[in-house]
C-alpha positions in Angstrom: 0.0 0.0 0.0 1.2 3.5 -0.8 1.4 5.3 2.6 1.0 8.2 1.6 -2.6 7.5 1.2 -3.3 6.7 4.3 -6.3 8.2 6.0 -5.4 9.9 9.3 -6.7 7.5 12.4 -10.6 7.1 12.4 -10.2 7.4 16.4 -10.8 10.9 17.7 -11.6 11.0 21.4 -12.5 7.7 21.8 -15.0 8.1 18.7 -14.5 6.6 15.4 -17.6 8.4 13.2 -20.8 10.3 14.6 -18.9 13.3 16.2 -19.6 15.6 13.5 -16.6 14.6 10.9 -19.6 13.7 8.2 -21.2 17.1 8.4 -17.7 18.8 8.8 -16.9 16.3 5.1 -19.7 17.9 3.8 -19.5 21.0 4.6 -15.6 21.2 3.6 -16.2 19.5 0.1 -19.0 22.2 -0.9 -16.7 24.6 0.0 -13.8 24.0 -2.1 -12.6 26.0 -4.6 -12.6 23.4 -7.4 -15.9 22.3 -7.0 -17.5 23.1 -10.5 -14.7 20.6 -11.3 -16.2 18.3 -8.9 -19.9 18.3 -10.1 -20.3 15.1 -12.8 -17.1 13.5 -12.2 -16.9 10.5 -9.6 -13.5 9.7 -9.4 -12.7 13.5 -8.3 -15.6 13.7 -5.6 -13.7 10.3 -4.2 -10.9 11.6 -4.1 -12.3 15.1 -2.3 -13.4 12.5 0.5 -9.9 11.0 0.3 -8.1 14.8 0.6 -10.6 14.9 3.4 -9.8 11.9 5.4 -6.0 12.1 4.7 -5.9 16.1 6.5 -8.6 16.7 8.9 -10.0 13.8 10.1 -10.1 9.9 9.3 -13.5 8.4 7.7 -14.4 4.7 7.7 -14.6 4.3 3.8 -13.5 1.2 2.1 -10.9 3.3 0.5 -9.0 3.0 -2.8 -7.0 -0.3 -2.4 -10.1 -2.8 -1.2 -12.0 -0.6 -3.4 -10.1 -1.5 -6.9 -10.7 -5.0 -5.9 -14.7 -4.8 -5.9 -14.5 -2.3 -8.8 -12.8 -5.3 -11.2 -15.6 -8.0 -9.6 -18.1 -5.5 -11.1 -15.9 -5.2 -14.2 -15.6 -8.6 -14.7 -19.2 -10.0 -13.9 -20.9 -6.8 -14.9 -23.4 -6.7 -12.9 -27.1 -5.1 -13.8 -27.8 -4.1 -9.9 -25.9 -4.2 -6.7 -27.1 -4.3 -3.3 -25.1 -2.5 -0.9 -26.0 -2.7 3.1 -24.1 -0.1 4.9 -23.7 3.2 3.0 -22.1 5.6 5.6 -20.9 8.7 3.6 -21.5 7.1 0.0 -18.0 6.7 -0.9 -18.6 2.7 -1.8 -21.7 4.0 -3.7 -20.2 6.4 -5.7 -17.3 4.3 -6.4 -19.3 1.2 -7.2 -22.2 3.2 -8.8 -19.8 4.6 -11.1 -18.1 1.2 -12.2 -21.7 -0.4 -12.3 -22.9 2.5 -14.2 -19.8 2.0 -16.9 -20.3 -2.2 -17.2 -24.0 -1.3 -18.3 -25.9 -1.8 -15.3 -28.7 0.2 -14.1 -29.4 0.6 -10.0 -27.3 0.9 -7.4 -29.2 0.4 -4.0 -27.2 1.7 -1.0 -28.8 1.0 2.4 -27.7 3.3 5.6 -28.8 3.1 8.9 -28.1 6.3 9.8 -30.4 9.2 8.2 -27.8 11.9 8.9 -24.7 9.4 7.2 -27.3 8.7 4.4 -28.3 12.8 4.2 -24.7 13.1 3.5 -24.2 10.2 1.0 -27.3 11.4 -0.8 -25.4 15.0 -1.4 -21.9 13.7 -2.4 -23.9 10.9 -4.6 -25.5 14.5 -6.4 -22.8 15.7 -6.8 -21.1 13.0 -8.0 -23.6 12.5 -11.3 -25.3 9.8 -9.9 -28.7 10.2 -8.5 -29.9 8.2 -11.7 -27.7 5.2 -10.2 -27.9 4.9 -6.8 -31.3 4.9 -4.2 -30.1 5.3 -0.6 -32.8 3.3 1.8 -32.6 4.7 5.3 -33.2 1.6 7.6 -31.1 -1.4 9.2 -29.8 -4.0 6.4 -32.8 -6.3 7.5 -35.0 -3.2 7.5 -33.8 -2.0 3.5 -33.9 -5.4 2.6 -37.3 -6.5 3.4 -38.8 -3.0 2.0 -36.4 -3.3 -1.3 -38.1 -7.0 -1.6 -41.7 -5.1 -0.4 -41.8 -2.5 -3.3 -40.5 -4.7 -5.9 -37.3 -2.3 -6.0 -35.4 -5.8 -6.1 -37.7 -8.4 -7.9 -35.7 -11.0 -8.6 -32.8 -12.4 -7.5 -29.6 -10.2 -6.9 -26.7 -9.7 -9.5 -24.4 -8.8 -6.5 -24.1 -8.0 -3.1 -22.1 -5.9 -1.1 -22.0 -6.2 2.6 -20.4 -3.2 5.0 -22.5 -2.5 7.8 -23.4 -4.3 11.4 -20.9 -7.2 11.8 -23.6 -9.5 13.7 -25.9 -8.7 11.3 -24.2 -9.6 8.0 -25.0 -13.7 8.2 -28.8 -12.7 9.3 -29.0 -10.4 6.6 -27.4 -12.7 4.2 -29.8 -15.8 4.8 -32.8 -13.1 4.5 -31.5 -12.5 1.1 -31.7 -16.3 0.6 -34.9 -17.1 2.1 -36.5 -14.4 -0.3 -35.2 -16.2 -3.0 -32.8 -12.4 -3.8 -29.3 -15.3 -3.8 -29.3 -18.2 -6.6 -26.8 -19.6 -9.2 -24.5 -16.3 -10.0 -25.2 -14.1 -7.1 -21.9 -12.8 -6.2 -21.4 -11.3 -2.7 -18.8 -9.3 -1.4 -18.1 -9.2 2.5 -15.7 -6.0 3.8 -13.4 -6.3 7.2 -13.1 -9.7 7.4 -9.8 -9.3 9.4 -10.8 -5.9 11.0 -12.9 -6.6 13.1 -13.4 -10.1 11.4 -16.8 -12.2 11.3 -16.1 -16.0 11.9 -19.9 -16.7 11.5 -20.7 -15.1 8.1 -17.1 -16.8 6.8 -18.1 -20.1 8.8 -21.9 -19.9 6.8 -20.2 -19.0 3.2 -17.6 -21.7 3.3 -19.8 -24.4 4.8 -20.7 -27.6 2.6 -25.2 -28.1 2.2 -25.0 -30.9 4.8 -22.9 -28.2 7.6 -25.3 -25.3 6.7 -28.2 -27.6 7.1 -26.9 -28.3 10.8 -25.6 -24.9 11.3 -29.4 -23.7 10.6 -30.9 -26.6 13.2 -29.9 -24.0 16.1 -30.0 -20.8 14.3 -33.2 -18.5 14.8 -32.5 -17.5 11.8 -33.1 -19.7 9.1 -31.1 -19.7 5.7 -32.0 -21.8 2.5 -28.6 -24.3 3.4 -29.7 -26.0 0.1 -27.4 -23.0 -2.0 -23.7 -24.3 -2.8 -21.4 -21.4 -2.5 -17.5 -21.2 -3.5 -15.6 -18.4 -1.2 -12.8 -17.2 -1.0 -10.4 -14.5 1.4 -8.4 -11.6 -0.7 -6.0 -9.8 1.6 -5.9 -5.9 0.9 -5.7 -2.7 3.0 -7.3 -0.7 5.2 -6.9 3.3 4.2 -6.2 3.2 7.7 -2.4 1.2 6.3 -3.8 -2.0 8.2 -4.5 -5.4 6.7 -8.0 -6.5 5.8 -9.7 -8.9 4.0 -12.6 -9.0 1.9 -15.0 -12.6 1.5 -15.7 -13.0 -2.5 -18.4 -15.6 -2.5 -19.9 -17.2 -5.9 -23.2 -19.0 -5.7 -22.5 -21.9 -8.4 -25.9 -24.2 -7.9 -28.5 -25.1 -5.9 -28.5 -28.9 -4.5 -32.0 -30.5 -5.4 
């Protein structure tokens, strides 16, 4: 990793977001002089938040190294929607959108918990060029999911998936996906910080055979469909923070009868 990228350290205070960094983003990126060169152009709105994070104060993006990784999946599979649960400031979405928009799909739909984080991603996606790509869902991942599913936003299954939000929730939110029949033969999904913090349980569910998911499910509450055959696999990359992470790349190749 170049470290001279690196994102100045998300901890503030004993805070790592919700202190008033995302309106002080916000506020500092519509306030630049450049920012008629801004307006339209993706990659220099990203790099605004980068400029951002690298001299006043550190954001929780993906950043550009893990970043480049999902921007060739969506290269490569060329996707026609993504699913993305946890938006925060809509650096993933504008990033993503933008590749998604240049492979030839058509919806980007972020979901953020937070109204204020999605207020913000909302503006910087504007700003960006994108509001024809990406929807921003206020609610949980289980909450945007189920209303996605609800308003025939996502009607059939899903292209791709990109998970970034609650730890605990992403295996819950992933065997929603499956039990609405949104995961099937091609579905890819993408899992962030599976080093930082790391999440045994979704990695334990993604690499498990039928016959272990159908034994893991026995004692869950929440019930998956075990019955999808995944392949899965770690890539190592880095933090913008300069740490190691890994992302989860998981193919659905079939569905045992």
């Amino acid at each position: 990793m170049d470290r001279s990228k690196v994102y100045l350290s998300w901890e503030v205070d004993g805070k790592f977001h919700s202190d008033g960094r995302e309106v002080a983003l916000l506020e500092s990126i519509y306030s630049r002089p450049d920012i008629d060169q801004l307006r339209g152009n993706p990659q220099k709105v990203l790099q605004a938040i980068d400029d951002f994070a690298r001299s006043v104060t550190g954001l929780i993006n993906i950043g550009e190294t893990k970043g480049a990784v999902v921007t060739k999946l969506i290269t490569d599979y060329k996707p026609d929607s993504i699913l993305e649960l946890g938006g925060y400031v809509g650096y993933s979405a504008i990033m993503f959108g933008d590749a998604l928009r240049k492979a030839g799909g058509k919806q980007y739909h972020s979901v953020e918990k937070s109204p204020l984080f999605a207020a913000v991603a909302a503006s910087l996606v504007d700003l960006a060029g994108l509001r024809d790509v990406v929807r921003i869902t206020v609610g949980t991942g289980a909450e945007g999911i189920q209303r996605l599913y609800d308003s025939g936003a996502l009607k059939s299954q899903l292209a791709m998936a990109f998970f970034d939000h609650h730890k605990p929730s992403y295996t819950s939110d992933l065997k929603r996906c499956e039990r609405l029949g949104l995961v099937g033969p091609g579905t890819v999904l993408v899992a962030d910080n599976m080093i930082l913090p790391g999440n045994p349980p979704y990695a334990e569910w993604v690499r498990a055979s039928v016959a272990e998911k159908q034994e893991l499910d026995k004692n869950s509450e929440e019930k998956g469909n075990p019955n999808l055959q995944y392949n899965s696999r770690s890539i190592k990359s880095w933090e913008p923070s300069g740490n190691e992470d890994a992302l989860e790349i998981t193919e659905c190749v079939g569905v045992k009868a």
